[in-house]
C-alpha positions as CSV (number, residue, x, y, z in Angstrom):
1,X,-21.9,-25.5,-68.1
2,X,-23.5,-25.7,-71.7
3,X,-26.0,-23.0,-70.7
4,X,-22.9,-20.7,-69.4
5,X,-21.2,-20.7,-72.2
6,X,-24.4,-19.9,-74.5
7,X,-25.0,-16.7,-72.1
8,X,-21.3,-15.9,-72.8
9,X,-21.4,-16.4,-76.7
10,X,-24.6,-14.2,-76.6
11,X,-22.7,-11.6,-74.8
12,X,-19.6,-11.5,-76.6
13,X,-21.7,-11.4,-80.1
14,X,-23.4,-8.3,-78.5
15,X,-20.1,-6.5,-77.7
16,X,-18.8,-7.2,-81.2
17,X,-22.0,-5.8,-83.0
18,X,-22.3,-2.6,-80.7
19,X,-18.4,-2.3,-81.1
20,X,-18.5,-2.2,-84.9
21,X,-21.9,-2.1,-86.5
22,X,-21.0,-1.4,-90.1
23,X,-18.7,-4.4,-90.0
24,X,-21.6,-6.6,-89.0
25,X,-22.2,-9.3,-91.4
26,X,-26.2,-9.7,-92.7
27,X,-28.2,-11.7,-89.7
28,X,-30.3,-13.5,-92.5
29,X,-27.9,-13.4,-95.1
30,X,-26.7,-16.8,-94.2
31,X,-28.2,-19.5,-95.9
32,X,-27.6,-21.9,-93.1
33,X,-29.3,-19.3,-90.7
34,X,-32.0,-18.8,-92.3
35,X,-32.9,-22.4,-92.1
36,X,-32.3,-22.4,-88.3
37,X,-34.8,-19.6,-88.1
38,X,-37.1,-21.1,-90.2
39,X,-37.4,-24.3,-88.6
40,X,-37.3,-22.1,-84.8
41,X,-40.9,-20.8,-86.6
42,X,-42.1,-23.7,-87.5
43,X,-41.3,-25.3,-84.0
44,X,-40.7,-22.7,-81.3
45,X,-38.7,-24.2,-78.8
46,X,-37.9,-27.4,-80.7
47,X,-35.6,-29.8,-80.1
48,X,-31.8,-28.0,-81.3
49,X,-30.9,-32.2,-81.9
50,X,-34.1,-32.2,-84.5
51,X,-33.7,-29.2,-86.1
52,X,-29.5,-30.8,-86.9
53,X,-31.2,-34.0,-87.9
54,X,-33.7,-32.0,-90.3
55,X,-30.9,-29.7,-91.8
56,X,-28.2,-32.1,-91.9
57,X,-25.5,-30.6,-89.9
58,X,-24.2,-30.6,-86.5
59,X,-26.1,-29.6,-83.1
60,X,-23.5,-27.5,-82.3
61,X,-23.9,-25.3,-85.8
62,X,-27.5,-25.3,-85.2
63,X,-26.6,-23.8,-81.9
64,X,-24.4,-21.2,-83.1
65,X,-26.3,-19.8,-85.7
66,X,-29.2,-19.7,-83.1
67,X,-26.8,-17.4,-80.6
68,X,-26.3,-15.7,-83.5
69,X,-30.2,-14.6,-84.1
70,X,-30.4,-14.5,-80.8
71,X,-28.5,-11.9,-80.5
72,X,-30.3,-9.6,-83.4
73,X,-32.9,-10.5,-81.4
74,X,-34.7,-12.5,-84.0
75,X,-34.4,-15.1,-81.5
76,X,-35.5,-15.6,-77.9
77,X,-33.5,-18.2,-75.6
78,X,-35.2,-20.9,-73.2
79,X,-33.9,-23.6,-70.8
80,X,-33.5,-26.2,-73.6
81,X,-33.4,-24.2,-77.0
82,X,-34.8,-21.2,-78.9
83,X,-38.5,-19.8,-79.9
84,X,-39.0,-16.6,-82.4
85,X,-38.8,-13.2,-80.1
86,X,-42.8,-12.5,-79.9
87,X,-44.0,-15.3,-82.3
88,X,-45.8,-17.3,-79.2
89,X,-47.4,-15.5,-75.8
90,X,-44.9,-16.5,-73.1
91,X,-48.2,-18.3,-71.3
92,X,-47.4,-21.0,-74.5
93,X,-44.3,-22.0,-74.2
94,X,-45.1,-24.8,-71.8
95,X,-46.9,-26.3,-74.8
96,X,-44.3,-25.9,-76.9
97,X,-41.7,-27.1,-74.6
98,X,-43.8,-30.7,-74.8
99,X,-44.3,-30.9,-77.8
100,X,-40.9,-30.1,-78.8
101,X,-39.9,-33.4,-80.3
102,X,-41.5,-35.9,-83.1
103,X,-42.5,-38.3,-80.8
104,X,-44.4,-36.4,-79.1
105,X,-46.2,-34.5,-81.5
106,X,-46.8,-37.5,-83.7
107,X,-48.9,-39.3,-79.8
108,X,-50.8,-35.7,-80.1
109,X,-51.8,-36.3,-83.7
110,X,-52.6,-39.7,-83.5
111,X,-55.3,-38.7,-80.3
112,X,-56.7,-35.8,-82.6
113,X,-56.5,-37.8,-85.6
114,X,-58.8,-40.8,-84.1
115,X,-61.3,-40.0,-81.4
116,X,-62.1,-42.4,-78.3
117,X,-58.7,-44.4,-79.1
118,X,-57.7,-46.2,-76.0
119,X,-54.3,-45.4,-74.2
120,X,-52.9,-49.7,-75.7
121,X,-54.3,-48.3,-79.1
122,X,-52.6,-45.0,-79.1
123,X,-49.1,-46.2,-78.1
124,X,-49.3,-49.4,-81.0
125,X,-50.0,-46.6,-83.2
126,X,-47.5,-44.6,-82.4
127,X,-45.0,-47.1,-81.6
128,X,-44.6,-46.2,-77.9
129,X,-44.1,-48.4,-74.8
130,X,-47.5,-47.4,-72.5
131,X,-45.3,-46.0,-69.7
132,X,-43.7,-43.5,-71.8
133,X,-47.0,-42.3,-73.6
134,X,-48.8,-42.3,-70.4
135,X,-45.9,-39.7,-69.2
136,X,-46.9,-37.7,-72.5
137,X,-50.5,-38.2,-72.0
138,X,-50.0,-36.6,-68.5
139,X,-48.4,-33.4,-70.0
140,X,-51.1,-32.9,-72.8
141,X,-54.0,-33.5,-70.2
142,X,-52.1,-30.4,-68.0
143,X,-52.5,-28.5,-71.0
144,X,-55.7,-29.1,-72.0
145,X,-55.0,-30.5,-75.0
146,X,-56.8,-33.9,-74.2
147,X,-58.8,-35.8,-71.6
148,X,-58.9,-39.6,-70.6
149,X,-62.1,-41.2,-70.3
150,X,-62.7,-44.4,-67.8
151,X,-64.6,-47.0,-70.1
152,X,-64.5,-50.1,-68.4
153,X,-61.1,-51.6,-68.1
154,X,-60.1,-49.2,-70.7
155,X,-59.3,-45.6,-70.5
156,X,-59.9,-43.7,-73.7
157,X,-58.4,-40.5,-74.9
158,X,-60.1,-37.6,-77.0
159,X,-58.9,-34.3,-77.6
160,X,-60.3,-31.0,-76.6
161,X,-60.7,-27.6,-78.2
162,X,-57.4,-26.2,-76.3
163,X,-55.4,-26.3,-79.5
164,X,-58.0,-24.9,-81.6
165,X,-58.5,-21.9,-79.5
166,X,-55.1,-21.1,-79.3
167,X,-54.6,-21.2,-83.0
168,X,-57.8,-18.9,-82.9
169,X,-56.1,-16.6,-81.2
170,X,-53.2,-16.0,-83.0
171,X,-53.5,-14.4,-85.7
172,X,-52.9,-10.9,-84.3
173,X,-49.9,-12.3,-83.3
174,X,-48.6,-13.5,-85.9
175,X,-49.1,-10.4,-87.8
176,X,-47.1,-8.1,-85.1
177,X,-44.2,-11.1,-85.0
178,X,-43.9,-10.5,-89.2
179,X,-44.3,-6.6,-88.9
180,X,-40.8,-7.2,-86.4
181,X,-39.4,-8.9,-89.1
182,X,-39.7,-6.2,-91.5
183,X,-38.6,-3.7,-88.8
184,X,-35.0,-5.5,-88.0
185,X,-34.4,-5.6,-91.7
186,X,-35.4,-2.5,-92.3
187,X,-33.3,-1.3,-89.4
188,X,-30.0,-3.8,-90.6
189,X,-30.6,-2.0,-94.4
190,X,-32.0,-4.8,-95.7
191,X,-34.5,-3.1,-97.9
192,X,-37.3,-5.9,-97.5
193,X,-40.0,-6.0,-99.7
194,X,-43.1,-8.2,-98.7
195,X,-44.5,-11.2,-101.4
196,X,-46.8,-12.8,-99.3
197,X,-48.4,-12.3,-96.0
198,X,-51.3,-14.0,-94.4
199,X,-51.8,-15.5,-91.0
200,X,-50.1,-18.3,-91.7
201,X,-47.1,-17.8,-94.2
202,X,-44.7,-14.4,-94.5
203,X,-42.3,-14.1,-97.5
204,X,-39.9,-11.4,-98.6
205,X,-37.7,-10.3,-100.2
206,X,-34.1,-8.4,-98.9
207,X,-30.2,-7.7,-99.2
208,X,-27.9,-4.8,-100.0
209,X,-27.5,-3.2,-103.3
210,X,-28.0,-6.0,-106.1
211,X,-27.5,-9.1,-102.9
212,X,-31.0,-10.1,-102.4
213,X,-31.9,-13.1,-100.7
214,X,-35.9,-14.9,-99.3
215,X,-37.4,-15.5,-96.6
216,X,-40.1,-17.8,-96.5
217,X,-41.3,-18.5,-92.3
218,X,-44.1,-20.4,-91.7
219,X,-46.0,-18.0,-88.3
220,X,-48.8,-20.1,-87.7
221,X,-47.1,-22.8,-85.4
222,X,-50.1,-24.2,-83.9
223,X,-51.1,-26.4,-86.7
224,X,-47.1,-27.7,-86.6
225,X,-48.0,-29.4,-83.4
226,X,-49.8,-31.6,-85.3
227,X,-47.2,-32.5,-88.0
């Protein structure tokens, strides 16, 4: 039902901006939007409760600024929430999808923060019953993002090079997922003007006339994973 009406939303926003485009309010202008897509950069696919928690409103608003970029196509939508349109290859999104909450992230940083930890170890450090981590553990093993290790009675978890390779890769990326930035503002008349650009952190500066706003996206998500 929830999804349905998100389709609908997207659709009826289209039909309003194709109906009257000089009426169309700035995409980024908003304040509040920005920091929807900001936090959509920094976690691609993350959890739309989190990203309330973080910014200190409502799910819902979270949601319906996220139609709204959606629909400049700033945005891509998935099952569960929202990733930036081009910012990840489509083959990562299952990692993202995982790793889309805190507690999940904060198991994978814990096993690349200590090597050789056993799987009792990791959940006391992460505060996690061992049936739930295991379920993680399970997830991040599919993704190659760790392996489990039979020593003895214990089994012990280290992490592999999968993450690291990834964010390898991904400069490129990142540098065609800023240069689509620039091109929808450009294309909105938003006269951007780049401050900073490097594979990890975009800034400019846009607006109409004497209205200029910034926006500051973090395009390196990789390392996120680990925050």
């Amino acid at each position: 039902m929830t999804k349905r009406m998100g389709r609908a939303f997207l659709a009826a926003i289209k039909k309003e901006a194709e109906a009257a485009p000089g009426a169309r309010e700035s995409v980024l202008g908003n304040p509040q939007r920005r920091r929807v897509f900001q936090s959509l950069c920094l976690h691609p696919a993350g959890s739309i409760a989190e990203v309330a928690r973080a910014l200190g409103v409502s799910p819902a608003t979270v949601r319906f600024h996220a139609l709204r970029l959606a629909a400049a196509a700033y945005l891509a939508a998935t099952d569960e929430s929202f990733v930036p349109a081009g910012l990840v290859p489509p083959d990562d999104l299952p990692l993202f999808r995982a790793l889309a909450t805190a507690p999940a992230r904060r198991a994978l940083a814990a096993a690349y923060g200590t090597a050789g930890l056993s799987v009792g170890e990791l959940a006391d450090a992460v505060g996690m019953s061992r049936q739930a981590l295991a379920s993680l553990l399970d997830s991040f093993e599919a993704l190659g993002l760790v392996s489990r290790v039979a020593d003895g009675r214990f089994t012990r978890v280290y992490a592999t090079r999968g993450l690291e390779e990834r964010r390898e890769r991904h400069a490129p990326r990142a540098r065609q997922f800023c240069e689509s930035v620039l091109r929808r503002l450009a294309a909105e008349g938003e006269a951007p003007a780049v401050l900073r650009q490097t594979p990890a952190e975009f800034q400019c500066r846009f607006g109409r006339g004497s209205l200029r706003a910034l926006l500051e996206l973090r395009v390196e998500p990789y390392s996120a994973l680990l925050m």
